[in-house]
Every structure is written in structure tokens, then in C-alpha cells.
N, C-alpha and C positions, 0 to 999 in steps of 0.2 A: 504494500500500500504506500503510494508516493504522497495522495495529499487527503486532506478532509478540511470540510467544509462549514460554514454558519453562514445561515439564511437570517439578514439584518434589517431592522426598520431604521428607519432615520431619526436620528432626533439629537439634539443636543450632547447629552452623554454618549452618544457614540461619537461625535464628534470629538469631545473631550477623553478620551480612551484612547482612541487613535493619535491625539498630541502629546497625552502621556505614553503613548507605546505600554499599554494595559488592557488586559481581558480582565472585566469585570465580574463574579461570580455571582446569578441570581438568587434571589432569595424561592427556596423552592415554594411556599405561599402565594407566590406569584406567579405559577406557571400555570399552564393551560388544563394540567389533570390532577383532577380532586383526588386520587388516587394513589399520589407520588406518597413516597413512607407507611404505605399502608401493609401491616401486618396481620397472621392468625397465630394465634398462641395456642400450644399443644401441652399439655404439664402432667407428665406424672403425677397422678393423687397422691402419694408418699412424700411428693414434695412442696405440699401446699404453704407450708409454714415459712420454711426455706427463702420459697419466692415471693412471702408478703413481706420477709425482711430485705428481700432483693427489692421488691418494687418501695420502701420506706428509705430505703436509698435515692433512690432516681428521682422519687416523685413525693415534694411537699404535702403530705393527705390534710385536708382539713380534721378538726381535732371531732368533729361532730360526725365525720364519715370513718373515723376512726373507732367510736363508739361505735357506729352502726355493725361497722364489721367486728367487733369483738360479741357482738350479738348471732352473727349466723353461727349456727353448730353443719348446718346442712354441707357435707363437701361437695359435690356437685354444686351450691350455689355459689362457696365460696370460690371455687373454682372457676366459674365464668363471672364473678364479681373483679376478681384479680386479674384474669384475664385483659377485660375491657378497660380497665384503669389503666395496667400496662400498655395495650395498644392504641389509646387514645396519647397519651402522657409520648410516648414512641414519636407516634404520628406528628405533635405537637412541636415535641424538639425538634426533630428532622426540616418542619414547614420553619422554624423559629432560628435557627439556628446554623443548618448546612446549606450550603448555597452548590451552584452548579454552573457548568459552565456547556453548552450542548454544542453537539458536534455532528455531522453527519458523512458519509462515502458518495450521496448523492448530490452530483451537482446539477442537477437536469432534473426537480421536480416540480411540476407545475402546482400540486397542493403546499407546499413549503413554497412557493413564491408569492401563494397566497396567503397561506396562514403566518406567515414569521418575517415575510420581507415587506409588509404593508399591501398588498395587490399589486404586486410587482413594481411598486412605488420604490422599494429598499433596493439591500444589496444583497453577494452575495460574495462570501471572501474566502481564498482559497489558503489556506495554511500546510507548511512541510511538514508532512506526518514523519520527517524523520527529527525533526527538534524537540531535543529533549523535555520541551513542555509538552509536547502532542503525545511523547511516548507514555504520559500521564494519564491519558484517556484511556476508559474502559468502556468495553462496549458492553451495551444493553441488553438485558435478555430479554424475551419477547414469550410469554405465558397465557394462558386460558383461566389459571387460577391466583388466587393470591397469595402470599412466599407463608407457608407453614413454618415459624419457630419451632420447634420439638424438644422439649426441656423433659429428659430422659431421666439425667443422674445431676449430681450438682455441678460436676466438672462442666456440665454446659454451660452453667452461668459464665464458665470464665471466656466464654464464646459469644455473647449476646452482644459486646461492643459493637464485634465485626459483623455480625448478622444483621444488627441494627445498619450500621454503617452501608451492607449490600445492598437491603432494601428499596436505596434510591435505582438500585443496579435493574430492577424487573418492573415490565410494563406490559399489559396486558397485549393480544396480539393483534390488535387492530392496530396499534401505532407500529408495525413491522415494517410498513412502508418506508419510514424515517433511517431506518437502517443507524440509530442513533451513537453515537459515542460522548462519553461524557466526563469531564475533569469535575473531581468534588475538592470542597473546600469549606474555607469558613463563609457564612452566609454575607454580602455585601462585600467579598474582600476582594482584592483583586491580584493579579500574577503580572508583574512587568517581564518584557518580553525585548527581545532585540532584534536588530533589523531582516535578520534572518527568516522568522518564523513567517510573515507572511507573504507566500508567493504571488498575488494577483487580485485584485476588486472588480468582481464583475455588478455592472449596474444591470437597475432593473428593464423591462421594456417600458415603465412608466417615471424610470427616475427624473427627477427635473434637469435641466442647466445646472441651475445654481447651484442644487445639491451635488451635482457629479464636482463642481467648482470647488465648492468648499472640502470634498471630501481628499480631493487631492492634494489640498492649500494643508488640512488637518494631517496629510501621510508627506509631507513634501522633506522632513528629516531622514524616510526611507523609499531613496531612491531607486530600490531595486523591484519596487511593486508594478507590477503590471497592470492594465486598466483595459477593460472589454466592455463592449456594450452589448445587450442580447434585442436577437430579434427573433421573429416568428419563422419556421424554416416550413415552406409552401410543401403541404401535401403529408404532413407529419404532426402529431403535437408534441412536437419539442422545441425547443428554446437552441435559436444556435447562438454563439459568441464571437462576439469578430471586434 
């Protein structure tokens, strides 16, 4: 794989990204699927106890829901009590907290021109998948069902960071299109980058003047980027670049 890809809209901070030579990492809260961090917890009955002093770790409990739960005897309830505390609180920090930075293999999608470059108003930018920031991206797994926790014995808990951490990693299989890769980080933070990482800006078919103007004025410290304009290729739907 030589290069990967982000489908851009315009606006301001992207302007200001590009003068700082910075990939800025989103806040996952902000993306397009309610689904990102989303977990099922699977728990050993034997280790019910275990894991409310794991989730009294993670998670502030109010002191009145804390009473509550010292009231269930029933393990099945408390079971799926502890559960949903945990994967909500999961879900919470992940949208709160880890940020992303999305990437894709496809340079030629006409639904990501729409959904993520403005209606072909944005951009789209072609980066060295051999720079060692790109070698950062992980690709995306692509499932039918949601990522099962399975907390068997206790030695699992010492597994739950990175499991939590994967999380962001699987997405149901209707976004398989996207053929997605993905750099994680802290939520809002951003990665400075040098003149190397980005090979080329392709504009949209509806980019403006201005905006191709400024976008070049904001990259004009890196000299080495290349600049294409896309147009409609007669008798096909795809997007050529010239």
C-alpha cells in the first residue's frame, strides 16, 4: 500500500492545520455513528463481585445507586445491572475522551465525496502510507454484530484497557465501503507532521476558486504537494483527476 486517503470539508481549521502542518484528532462524539465505542459484556457469574470493584474503579457511582445495588441479592440482575453501567461509562469515555483521526484506501468514492468532502465542495488528500505516522493506522474491522467483552477469569480484567481501546477498531458492515483506517489518540489532540507525509490535494468537482487559492497559500511551506482537480469521466461514474 503506497498511499491513503481523507475525504475533507472546508472550513477554517482545516485551513489552520495545514499552516501548522497538523492532523487534528476528532472527538469520537462527533462522528457520524452513534455506535463508535459501543460494547457487550459477557461475565462469569463467579465473578460478579470482582467486577463491581473493577467497575468502582472506572466509574464515579453515585452514592444513592450504590445503595441501590447493595440491595439486589438476585445475580442475574446484578449481572446485567453491572453490565450496562460498565458499557455505558465504556461508551462515555471513549465519545469523551479518545479522538481519531480517519483514513481510507479509497480515492474514487463518490458516497465519501459526499458525505465527508461537503458534496464535492471539499477535498480530498493523498498521504505516504509509508510515513511513519500513516504506519500508525489501523484498519477497521467491519462486523454484523457488536464486539462481545468475555470476562472469563480475573486475568481478563488485566485485558479490558486494550479491549476497550479496540473497540473504536469495529464497525458494523454496512460502512465496509469506507474500507476505513484509523490513527487513535487523545480526543482534540493533534500529530505534527513534516513535509513529507502529504503527497497531493485533490479538489472537489465543486471546490471554489478561492478555496483551491487559499488552500494552496495554507500548504505553500510544502512545496512538494501536488494539486489535481476532479472531473466527471463521460460514460462511467467515477471521478477522474487531472
Amino acid at each position: 500500500m503506497e498511499s491513503l486517503y481523507s475525504y475533507r470539508r472546508i472550513s477554517d481549521s482545516l485551513f489552520e492545520n495545514f499552516k501548522n502542518n497538523q492532523l487534528y484528532l476528532n472527538v469520537v462524539n462527533r462522528m457520524n455513528d452513534p455506535y463508535e465505542g459501543t460494547i457487550n459484556m459477557v461475565i462469569n457469574r463467579e465473578l460478579i463481585d470482582d467486577f463491581y470493584a473493577y467497575i468502582r474503579r472506572w466509574v464515579d457511582l453515585p452514592s444513592e445507586m450504590i445503595l441501590e445495588i447493595d440491595k439486589i441479592y438476585d445475580i442475574e440482575k446484578k449481572m446485567n445491572l453491572f453490565s450496562r453501567i460498565f458499557e455505558t461509562s465504556v461508551k462515555r469515555a471513549v465519545n469523551e475522551h479518545m479522538g481519531i483521526f480517519c483514513l481510507t484506501t479509497n480515492r474514487n468514492s463518490l458516497p465519501m465525496w459526499g458525505h465527508y468532502a461537503d458534496n464535492h465542495k471539499g477535498i480530498l488528500i493523498e498521504f505516504d502510507a509509508t510515513h511513519p505516522i500513516m504506519l500508525k493506522a489501523s484498519k477497521v474491522k467491519y462486523s454484523g454484530k457488536i464486539n462481545d467483552i468475555i470476562i472469563k477469569e480475573k486475568s481478563d480484567f488485566l485485558k479490558l484497557d486494550s479491549i476497550i481501546y479496540n473497540s473504536l477498531m469495529t464497525k458494523h458492515n454496512s460502512w465496509r465501503y469506507e474500507n476505513e483506517y484509523r490513527i487513535r489518540g487523545r480526543a482534540g489532540g493533534v500529530i505534527k507532521y513534516d513535509s513529507k507525509l502529504i503527497k497531493a490535494i485533490y479538489f472537489g468537482m465543486k471546490t471554489s476558486f478561492e478555496d483551491k487559492e487559499k488552500l494552496k497559500k495554507a500548504n505553500a511551506h510544502n512545496p512538494n504537494i501536488k494539486y489535481y482537480d476532479s472531473v466527471m469521466m463521460t460514460g462511467t461514474y467515477r471521478v477522474n483527476y487531472l
